[in-house]
N, C-alpha and C positions, 0 to 999 in steps of 0.2 A: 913402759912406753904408753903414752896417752892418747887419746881418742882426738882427731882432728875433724869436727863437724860433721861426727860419728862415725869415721870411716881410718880404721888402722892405717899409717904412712907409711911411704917406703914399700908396700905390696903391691905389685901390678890384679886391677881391680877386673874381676871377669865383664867381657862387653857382650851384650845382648841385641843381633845382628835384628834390623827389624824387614824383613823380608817383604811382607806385601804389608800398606796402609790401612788403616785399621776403618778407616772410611770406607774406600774402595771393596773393601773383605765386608760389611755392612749390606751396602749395594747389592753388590753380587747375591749373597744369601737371603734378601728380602725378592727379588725376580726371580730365584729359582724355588724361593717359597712358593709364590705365584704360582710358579707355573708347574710345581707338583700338585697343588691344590685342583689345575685344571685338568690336569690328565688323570686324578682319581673322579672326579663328575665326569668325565669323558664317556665313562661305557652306557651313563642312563642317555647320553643323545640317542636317537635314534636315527635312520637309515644313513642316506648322505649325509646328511648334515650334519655330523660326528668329525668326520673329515676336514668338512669344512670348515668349521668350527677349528678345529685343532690348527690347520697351517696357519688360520687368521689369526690367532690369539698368540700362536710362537713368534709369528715376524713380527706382532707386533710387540709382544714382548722385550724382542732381541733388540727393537729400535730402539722402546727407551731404554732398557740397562746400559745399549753403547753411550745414549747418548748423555747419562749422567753418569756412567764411572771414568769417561774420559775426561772430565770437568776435574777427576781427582787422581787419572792416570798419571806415573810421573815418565811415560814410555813415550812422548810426542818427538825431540828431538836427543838421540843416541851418540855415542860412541866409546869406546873401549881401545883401549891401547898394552900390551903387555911388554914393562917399560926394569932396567935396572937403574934404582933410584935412591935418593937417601934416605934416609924412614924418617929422622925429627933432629927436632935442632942442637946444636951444639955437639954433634956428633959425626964424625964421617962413616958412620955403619952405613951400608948402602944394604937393599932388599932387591931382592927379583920379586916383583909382582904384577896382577893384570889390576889396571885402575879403569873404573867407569866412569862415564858421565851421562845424567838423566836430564834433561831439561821438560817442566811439565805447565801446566797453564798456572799453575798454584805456587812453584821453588822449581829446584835445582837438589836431584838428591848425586852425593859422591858413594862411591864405593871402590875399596882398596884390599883385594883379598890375594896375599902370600904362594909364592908357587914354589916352593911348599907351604902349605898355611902356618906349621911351627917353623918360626927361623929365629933368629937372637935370642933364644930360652922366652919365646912367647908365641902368640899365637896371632896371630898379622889378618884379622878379617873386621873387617870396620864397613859400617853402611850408615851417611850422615845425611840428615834433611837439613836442607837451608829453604824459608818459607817467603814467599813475600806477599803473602795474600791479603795481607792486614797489614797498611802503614810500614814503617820500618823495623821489622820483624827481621827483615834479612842480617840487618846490620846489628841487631841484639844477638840473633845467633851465633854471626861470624864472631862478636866476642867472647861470646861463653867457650866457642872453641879453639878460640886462642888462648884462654885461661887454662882450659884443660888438656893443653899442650897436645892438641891431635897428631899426628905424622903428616910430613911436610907435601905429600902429592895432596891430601884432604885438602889442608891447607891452602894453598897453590892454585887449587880448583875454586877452592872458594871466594878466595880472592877478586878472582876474574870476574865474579859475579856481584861484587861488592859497589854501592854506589859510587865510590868516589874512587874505583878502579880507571884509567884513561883507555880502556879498551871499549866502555860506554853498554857492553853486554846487559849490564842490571836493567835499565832504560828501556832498551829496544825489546826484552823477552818478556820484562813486566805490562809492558803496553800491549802486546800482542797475546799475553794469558789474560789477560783483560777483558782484551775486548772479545776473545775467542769463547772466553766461559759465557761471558754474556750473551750470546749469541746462539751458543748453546741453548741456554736455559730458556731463550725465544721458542726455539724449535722443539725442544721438550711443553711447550705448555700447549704450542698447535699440534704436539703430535696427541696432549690431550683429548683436545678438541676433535682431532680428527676421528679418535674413539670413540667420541660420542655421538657423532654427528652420522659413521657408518652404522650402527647400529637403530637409527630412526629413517623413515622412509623418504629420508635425502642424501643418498651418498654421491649426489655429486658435487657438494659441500665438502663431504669427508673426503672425496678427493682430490679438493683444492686445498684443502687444511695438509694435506701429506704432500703435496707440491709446493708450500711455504716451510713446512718442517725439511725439505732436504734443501731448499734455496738458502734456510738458514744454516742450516748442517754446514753446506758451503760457503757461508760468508763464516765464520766460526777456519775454516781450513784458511780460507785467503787472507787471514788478516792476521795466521801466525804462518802463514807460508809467508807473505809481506817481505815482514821484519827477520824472518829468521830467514831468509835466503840471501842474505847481507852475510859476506864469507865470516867465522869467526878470528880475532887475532891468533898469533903462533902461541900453542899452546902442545911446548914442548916440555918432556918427563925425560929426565937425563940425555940417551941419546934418539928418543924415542917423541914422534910428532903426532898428538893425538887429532882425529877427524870424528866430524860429524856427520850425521845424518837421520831421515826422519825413521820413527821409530812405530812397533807394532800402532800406540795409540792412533796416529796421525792415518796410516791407511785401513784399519779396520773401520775411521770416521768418513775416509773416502767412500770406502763400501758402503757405508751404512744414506750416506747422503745419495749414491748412486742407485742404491735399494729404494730409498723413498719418493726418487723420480721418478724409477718404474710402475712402483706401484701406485702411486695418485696418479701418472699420465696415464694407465690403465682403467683404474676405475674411470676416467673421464670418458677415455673413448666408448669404453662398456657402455655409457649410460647413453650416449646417442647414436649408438650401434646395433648392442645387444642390451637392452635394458632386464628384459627377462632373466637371461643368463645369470647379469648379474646381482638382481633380487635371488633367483638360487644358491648362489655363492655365499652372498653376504646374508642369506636365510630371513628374506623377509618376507613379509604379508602380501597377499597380493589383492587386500582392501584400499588402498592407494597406489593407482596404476597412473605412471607420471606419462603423459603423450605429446608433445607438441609443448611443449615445454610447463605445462597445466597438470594439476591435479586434479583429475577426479574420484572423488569418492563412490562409493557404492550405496545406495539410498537404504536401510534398513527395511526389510518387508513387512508389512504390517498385516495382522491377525484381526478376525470378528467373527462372531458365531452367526452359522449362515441361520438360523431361526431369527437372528437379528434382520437379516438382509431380505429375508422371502417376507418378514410380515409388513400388512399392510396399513397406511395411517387409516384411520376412519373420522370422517368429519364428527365433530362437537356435535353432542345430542341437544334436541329444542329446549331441554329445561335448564341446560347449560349455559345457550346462548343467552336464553332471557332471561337467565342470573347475572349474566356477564351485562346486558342490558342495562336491567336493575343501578 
């Protein structure tokens, strides 16, 4: 028996289930790097300001990681159906299994795992990405898995998302991961800003920069809530009708957008409130004390040796003047 583009025929080939995105798993471990890096400098703070330091660096932590692994979550819009169905073509085996559906700003990932996972002398757990981040990527993938002959619910699912499907799904989810990532990536650059700008003796900048980072949080929600609240076509699996809905990603971005309202409309009022308080909080100097909407500074005091100050001029002696004469 000869090797077929290296790989023995006629053998069912082991599948290697890709659980979480290898992006996302990136993300995630470069923020919680972060922020063990900060809770080991934590014990040299001293008194309060330890504290405070600490809540401000976590939420603000928390803001950005949500708000760039949701840019590569594939958890925005869900659902799951546990359906008996056919497994793949040219065959009437039918399978008991639970099929998912991930819809995310980037693809569409499917997933078709066996209840029991061995059923026809194999092992029935399949997890497929269809991408459409890049041009027509979606329609290159959906043929490589029709080459490789996936099982027909994959399939089926895939389909629906396919350009030139009349259900028009590809269209309406493409334009709304679109325009949602980009919006995102708005709000990640002023929630930059906004870090920089709380840490110098204007944070009530920094708390307009986090009152833009959650308006855009929210325009990012409204414009895949939009298009995706347009019902999907029937998308039935034997006798079984799979539904939609929005998924972990989509309300952990609600929170986080609702988080960034509180806390920029707080610092705001802080500053024409309680301006003090919130120089404590935010641990800064209180050599720029903002009043009336004005900066003033504190004038440096200045030194001179009082033997300078007690002695006295004595007028120019006569042989002086009459040189100076001269």
């Amino acid at each position: 028996m000869t090797l077929f583009n290296g790989i023995m025929p006629f053998y069912p080939q082991p599948r290697y289930d890709s659980v979480i995105s290898v992006p996302l798993l990136v993300i995630i471990v470069v923020f919680l790097s972060l922020a063990a890096s900060f809770l080991l400098i934590l014990p040299g703070i001293r008194g309060h300001s330890r504290w405070f330091w600490c809540v401000r660096i976590l939420l603000s932590l928390f803001i950005g990681t949500e708000i760039v692994a949701a840019n590569f979550s594939g958890e925005w819009y869900v659902g799951q159906v546990k359906a008996n169905t056919s497994y793949k073509a040219f065959t009437s085996a039918q399978v008991t299994a639970n099929i998912g559906l991930q819809v995310g700003l980037g693809g569409v990932n499917i997933t078709l795992t066996g209840t029991p996972v061995y059923q026809l002398n194999e092992t029935i757990d399949y997890n497929e990405k269809f991408s459409w981040r890049f041009g027509d990527k979606y329609a290159e993938e959906y043929e490589k898995a029709l080459q490789k002959g996936l099982p027909n619910p994959v399939l089926y699912l895939a389909e629906k998302f396919t350009p030139g499907s009349p259900c028009g799904l590809y269209r309406q989810y493409r334009l709304a991961g679109h325009y949602a990532s980009a919006t995102l990536w708005v709000a990640f650059c002023f929630w930059l800003l906004s870090n920089a700008l709380l840490s110098m003796p204007a944070p009530l900048y920094g708390g307009l920069s986090l009152l833009l980072t959650g308006a855009f949080v929210f325009f990012a929600i409204f414009s895949f809530a939009s298009i995706s609240s347009v019902p999907l076509c029937p998308i039935r699996l034997g006798s079984e009708l799979l539904t939609a809905h929005y998924g972990t990603a989509f309300w952990i971005t609600v929170a986080t957008g609702i988080l960034c309202l509180l806390l920029g409309g707080m610092v705001v009022c802080l500053h024409y409130t309680h301006p003090s308080a919130l120089r404590t909080f935010l641990d800064l100097s209180d050599d720029h004390v903002r009043t009336s909407g004005q900066v003033k500074c504190a004038m440096p005091q200045m030194y001179s040796n009082s033997i300078h100050l007690h002695q006295k001029f004595k007028p120019a002696t006569p042989d002086i003047q009459l040189a100076v004469r001269l």
